[in-house]
C-alpha positions in Angstrom: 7.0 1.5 -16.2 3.6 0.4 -17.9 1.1 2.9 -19.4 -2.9 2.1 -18.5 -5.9 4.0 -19.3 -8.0 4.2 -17.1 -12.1 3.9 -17.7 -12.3 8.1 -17.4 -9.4 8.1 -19.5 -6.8 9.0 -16.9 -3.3 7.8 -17.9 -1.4 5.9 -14.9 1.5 4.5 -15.2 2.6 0.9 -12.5 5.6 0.1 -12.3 5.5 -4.1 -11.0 8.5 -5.9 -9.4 9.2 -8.8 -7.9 7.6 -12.4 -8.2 4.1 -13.0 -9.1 3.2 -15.2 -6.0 5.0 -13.1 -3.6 3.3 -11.1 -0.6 2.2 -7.6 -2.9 3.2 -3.8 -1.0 0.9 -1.2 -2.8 3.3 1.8 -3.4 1.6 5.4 -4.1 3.1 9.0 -4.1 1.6 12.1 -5.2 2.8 15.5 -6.1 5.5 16.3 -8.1 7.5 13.1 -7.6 8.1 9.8 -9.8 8.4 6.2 -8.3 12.5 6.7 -8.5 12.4 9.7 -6.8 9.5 8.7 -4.1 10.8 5.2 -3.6 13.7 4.2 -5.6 16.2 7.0 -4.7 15.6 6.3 -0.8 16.4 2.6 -1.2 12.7 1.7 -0.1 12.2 -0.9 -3.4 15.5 -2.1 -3.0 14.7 -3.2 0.9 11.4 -4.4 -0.2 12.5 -6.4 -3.0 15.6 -7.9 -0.9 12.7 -8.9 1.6 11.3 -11.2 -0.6 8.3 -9.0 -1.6 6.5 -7.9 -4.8 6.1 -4.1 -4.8 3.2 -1.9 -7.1 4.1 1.3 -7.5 1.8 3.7 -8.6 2.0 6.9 -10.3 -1.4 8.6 -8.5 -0.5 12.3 -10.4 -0.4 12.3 -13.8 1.7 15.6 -14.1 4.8 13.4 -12.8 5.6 12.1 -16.4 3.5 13.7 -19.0 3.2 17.1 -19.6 
């Protein structure tokens, strides 16, 4: 999973899959979850990446990996 900053100095972290020219789902969960938990554990990335697709998933609450 990559780190960004963003301009008011909010960390997000992306986590990007899949190929580059591929149709792109936008993936975002909140509260106390991570991407694995939200979407990996419930097979959602797997379906989307066996359908061809790139996925984005973002981390939209910082308190999910830092402390």
């Amino acid at each position: 999973m990559d780190d960004h900053i963003a301009s008011d100095g909010i960390r997000i972290a992306v986590d990007v899959a899949g190929p580059d020219d591929a149709r792109t789902v936008v993936l975002v969960h909140g509260l106390a979850a991570s991407v694995e938990l939200g979407w990996g554990a419930f097979g959602v990335l797997d379906r989307l990446a066996a359908a061809g697709l790139r996925t984005v998933a973002v981390v939209a609450v910082q308190a999910a990996l830092w402390p």
